[in-house]
C-alpha positions as CSV (number, residue, x, y, z in Angstrom):
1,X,166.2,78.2,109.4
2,X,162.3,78.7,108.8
3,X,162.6,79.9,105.7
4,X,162.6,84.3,104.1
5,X,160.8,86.1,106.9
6,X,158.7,87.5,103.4
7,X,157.0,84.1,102.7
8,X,156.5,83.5,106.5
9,X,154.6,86.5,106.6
10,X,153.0,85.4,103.1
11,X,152.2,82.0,104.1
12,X,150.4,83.5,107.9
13,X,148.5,85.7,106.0
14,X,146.8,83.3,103.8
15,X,144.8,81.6,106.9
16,X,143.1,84.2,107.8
17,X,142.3,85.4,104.1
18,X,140.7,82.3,103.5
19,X,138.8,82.5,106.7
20,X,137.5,85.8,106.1
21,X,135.9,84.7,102.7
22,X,135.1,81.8,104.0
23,X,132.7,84.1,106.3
24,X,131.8,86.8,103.7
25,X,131.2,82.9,101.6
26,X,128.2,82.2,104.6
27,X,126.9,85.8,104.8
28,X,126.3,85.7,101.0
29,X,124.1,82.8,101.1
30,X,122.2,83.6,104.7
31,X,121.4,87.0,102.5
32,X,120.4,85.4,99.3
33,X,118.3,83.2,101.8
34,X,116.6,85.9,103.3
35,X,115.5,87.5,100.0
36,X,113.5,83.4,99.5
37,X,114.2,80.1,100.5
38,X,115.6,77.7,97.3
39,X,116.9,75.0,96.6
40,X,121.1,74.8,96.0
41,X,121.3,74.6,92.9
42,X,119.2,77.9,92.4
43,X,121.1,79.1,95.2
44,X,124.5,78.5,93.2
45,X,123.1,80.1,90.0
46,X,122.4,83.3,92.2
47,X,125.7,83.3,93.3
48,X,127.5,82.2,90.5
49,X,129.3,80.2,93.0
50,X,130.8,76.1,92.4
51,X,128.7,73.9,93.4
52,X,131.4,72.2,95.4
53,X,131.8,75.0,97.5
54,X,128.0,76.1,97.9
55,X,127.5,72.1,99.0
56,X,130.4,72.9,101.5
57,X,128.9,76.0,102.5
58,X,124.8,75.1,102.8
59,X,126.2,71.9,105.2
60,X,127.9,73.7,107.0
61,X,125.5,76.6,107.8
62,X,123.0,73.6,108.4
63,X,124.7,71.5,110.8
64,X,125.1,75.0,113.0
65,X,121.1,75.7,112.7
66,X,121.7,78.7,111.2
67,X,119.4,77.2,108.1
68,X,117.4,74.4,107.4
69,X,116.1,72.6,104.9
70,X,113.1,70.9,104.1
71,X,112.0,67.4,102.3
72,X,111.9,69.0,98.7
73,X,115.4,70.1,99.4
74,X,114.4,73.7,99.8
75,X,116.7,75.8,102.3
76,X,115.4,79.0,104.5
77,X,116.4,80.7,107.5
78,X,116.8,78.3,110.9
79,X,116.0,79.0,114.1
80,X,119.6,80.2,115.3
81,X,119.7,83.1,112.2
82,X,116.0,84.2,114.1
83,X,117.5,84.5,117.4
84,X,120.4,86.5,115.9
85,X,118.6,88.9,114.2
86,X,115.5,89.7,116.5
87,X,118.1,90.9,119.0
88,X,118.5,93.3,116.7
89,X,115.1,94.6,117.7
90,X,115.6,95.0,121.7
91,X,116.1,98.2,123.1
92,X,116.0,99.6,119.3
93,X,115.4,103.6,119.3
94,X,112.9,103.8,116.6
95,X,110.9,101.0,118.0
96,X,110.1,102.1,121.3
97,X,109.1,105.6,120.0
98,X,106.7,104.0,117.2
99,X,105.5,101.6,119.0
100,X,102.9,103.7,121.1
101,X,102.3,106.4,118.2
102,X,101.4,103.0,115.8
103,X,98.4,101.6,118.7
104,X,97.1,105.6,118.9
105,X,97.5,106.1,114.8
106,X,95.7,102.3,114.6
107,X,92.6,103.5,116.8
108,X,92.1,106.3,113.9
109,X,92.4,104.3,110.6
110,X,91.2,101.0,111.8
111,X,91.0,99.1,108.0
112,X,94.9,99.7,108.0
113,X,98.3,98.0,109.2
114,X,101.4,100.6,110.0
115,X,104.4,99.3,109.5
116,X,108.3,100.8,110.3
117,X,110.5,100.1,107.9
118,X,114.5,100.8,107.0
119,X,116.7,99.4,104.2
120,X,119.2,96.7,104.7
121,X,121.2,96.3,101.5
122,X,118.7,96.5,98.6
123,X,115.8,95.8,100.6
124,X,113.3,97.3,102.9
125,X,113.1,95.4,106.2
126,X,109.9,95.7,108.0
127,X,110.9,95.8,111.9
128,X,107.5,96.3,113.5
129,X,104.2,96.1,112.4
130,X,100.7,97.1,114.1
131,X,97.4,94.9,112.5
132,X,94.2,96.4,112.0
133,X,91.9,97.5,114.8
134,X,89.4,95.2,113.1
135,X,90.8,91.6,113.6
136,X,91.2,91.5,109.9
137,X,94.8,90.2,108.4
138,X,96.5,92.2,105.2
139,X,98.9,89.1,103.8
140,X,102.8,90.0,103.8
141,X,102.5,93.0,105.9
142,X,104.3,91.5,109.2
143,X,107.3,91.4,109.8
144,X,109.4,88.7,108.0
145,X,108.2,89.5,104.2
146,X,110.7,92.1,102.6
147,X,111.1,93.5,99.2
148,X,112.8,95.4,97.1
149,X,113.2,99.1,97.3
150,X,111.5,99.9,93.9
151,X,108.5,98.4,95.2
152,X,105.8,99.9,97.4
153,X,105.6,103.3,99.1
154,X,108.1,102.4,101.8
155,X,110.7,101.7,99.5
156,X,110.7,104.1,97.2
157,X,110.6,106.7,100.2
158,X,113.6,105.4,101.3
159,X,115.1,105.0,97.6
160,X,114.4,108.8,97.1
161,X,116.6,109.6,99.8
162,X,119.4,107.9,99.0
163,X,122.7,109.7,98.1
164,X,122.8,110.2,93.9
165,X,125.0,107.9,93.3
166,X,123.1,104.8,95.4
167,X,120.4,105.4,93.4
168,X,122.2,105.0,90.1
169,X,123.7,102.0,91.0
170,X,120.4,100.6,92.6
171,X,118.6,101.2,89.1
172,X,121.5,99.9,87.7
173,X,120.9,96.6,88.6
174,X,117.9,94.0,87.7
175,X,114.2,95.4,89.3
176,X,112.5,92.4,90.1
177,X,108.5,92.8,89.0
178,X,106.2,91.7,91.7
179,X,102.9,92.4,90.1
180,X,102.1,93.4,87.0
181,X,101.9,96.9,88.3
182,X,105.5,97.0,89.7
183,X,107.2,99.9,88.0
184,X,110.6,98.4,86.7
185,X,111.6,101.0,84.1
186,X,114.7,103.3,85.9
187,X,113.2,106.0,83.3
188,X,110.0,106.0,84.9
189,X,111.4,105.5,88.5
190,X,113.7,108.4,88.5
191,X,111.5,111.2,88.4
192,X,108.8,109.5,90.5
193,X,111.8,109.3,93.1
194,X,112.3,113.8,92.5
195,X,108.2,114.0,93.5
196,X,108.3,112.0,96.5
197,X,111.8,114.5,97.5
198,X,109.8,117.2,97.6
199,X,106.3,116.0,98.4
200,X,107.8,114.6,101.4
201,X,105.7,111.2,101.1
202,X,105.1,108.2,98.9
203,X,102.2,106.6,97.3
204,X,101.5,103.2,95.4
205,X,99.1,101.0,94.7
206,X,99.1,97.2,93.3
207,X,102.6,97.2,92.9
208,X,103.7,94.8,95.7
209,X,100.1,92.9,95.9
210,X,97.3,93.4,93.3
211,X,95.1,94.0,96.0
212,X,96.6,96.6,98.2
213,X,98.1,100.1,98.6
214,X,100.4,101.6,100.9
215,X,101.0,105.6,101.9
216,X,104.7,105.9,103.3
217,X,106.9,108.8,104.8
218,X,110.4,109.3,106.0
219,X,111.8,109.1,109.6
220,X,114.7,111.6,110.5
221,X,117.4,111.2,112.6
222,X,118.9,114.0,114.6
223,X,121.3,115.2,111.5
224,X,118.5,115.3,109.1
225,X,119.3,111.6,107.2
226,X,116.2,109.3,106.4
227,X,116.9,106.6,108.6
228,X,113.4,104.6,108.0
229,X,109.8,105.4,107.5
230,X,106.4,104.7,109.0
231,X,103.9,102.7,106.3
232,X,100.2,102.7,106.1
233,X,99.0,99.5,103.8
234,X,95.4,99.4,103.1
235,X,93.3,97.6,100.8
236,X,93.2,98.7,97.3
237,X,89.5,99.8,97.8
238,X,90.4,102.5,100.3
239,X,92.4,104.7,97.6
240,X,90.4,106.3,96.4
241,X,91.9,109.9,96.6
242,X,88.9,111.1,99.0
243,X,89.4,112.1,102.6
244,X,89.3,109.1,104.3
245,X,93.1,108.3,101.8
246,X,93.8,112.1,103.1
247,X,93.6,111.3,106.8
248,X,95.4,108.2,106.1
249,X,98.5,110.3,104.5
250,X,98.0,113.1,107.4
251,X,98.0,110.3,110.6
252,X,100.9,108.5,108.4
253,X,103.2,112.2,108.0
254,X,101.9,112.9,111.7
255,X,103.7,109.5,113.0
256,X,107.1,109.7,111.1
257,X,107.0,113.4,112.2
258,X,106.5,112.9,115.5
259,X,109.1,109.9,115.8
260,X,111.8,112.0,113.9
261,X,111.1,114.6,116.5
262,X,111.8,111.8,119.3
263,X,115.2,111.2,117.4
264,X,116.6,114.6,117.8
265,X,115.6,116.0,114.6
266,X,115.1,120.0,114.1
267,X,113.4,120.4,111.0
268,X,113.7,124.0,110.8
269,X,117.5,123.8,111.1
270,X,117.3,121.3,108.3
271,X,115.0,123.9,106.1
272,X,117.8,125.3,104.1
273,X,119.1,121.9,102.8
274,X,117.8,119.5,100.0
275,X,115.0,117.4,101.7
276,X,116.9,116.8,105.2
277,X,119.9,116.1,103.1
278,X,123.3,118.5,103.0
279,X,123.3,119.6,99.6
């Protein structure tokens, strides 16, 4: 005989356990990879991972493409994680109804670049991007440079919205400090987070680069949830809470609005509940 059908069962259950962590294993470290490229042994601090199986891991991921590594040893997405994820973007809903509202809204605030935005995990991902009218480049405001969601007006518009309990366990955990502006205190973020509720937008300025500022407001989807939001970065200069900033924040509001709208969203219908979220 094999053996007790019970350890049979045990033993052909194991295989695939081990295969799925091995999996959840690779995902952790393409994540932690996406946040910033480092080296492995920064890589195994992170994770609190052994470096035996971190080693294991990192070759394997690299012999596949799916992340590379440079001369000084530092790793960072490959060319076979980039062809994953843009086919994210193709045929994406929000996309093709911001994507002709962002060239109109660029034509009227020409010093700015809009940017849609939603949260993946902890951060906010930046899916499209429209540059300046003038020619002119605002570093880290394409595509490809996230950050957490305690930094800059896109994420904390999308932090606000968050079920209670998210944002509890989100200001819970360590609040990385960008500039010396970033707001890091969860005393100091939590009622910030009530005024952008009911103001229906968010503002900040230096807190992701010393230099610049950003307006930001949600996106709907048809039952009311913020799903992303549509972000106006500027340089600093250009808050200066007169009415070129005020046309800024109306063609920003106008632009979520109007791609909400696209989405199926009734906002009378979601009147009566708390900020387009069932209370």
């Amino acid at each position: 005989m094999d053996g007790p059908p019970g350890r049979a069962r045990s033993e052909g259950d194991e295989r695939p356990k081990a295969t799925l962590q091995g999996v959840m294993r690779a995902l952790r470290v393409l994540e932690l990879l996406a946040e910033r490229p480092m080296r492995a042994t920064d890589a195994a601090e992170a994770l609190q991972m052994s470096w035996a199986t971190l080693h294991r891991t990192l070759s394997q991921l690299e012999s596949a493409e799916f992340i590379t590594r440079d001369n000084a040893g530092v790793f960072r997405m490959g060319r076979r994680t980039w062809l994953l994820g843009s086919t994210y973007l193709v045929g994406h809903p929000l996309l093709e109804l911001a994507i002709p509202l962002f060239r109109e809204a660029a034509e009227d605030t020409p010093s700015g670049v809009y940017q849609l935005a939603e949260r993946s995990g902890n951060l906010v991902v930046t899916l499209y991007a429209r540059d300046a009218m003038s020619g002119e480049t605002i570093t880290r405001t394409t595509y490809g440079h996230h950050f957490p969601m305690h930094c800059g007006s896109k994420g904390l518009v999308l932090l606000a919205n968050l079920p209670p309990a998210e944002i509890d366990e989100y200001l819970a955990g360590p609040l990385a400090r960008l500039t010396p502006e970033t707001d890091t205190d969860p005393a100091s973020i939590r009622p910030k987070l009530d005024v952008i509720r009911q103001q229906g937008y968010s503002r900040t300025v230096g807190d992701v680069q010393s230099f610049t500022g950003s307006l930001s407001a949600p996106v709907h989807n048809s039952v009311g949830e913020v799903v992303a939001c549509v972000c106006l970065v500027m340089a600093r200069t250009e808050f200066d809470g007169g009415p070129a900033e005020a046309a800024a924040l109306q063609s920003v509001q106008r632009v979520a609005r109007t791609i909400s709208l696209g989405t199926g969203w009734q906002p009378m219908h979601w009147a009566t509940y708390d900020n387009g979220r069932p209370s």
